[in-house]
N, C-alpha and C positions, 0 to 999 in steps of 0.2 A: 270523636266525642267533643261535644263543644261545651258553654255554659248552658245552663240552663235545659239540657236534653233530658227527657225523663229517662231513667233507666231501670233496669230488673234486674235484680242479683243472680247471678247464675250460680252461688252455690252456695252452702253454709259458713258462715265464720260463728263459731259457738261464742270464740272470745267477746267477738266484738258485738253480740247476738242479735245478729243477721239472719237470717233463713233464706232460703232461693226462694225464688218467687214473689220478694217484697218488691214494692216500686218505690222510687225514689227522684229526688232532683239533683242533677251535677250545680253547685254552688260557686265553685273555683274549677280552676283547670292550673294542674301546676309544672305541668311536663304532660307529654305524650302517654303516660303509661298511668300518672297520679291523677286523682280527684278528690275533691270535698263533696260529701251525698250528704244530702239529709231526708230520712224516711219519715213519712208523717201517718199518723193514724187517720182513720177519718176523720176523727173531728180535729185534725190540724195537730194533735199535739207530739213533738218530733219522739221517736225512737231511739232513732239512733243519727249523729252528726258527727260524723268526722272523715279522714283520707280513706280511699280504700284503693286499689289497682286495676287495672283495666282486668285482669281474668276474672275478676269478680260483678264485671257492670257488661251488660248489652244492651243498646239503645233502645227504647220503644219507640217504634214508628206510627 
């Protein structure tokens, strides 16, 4: 996973309230396993912004 790859949640974080299935952008890359996501609604306005792990992101291709 690199900067800027879009990605899918693969699964819920209630805390951070996430849901599987949302899409998102990698922002930062800060090790092999961390990222900065930021989810945006359609009209742009972000969700949710901050680190999350890799069992939680899969690349969309």
């Amino acid at each position: 996973m690199k900067q800027f790859d879009v990605v899918k949640i693969t699964k819920d974080n209630l805390i951070e309230g996430i849901t599987k299935g949302q899409i998102g952008t990698i922002l930062e890359v800060y090790d092999d396993n961390h990222f900065e996501v930021e989810i945006c609604d359609s009209n742009g306005i972000t969700l949710f912004l901050g680190a999350l792990s890799r069992d939680f992101l899969e690349v969309v291709i």
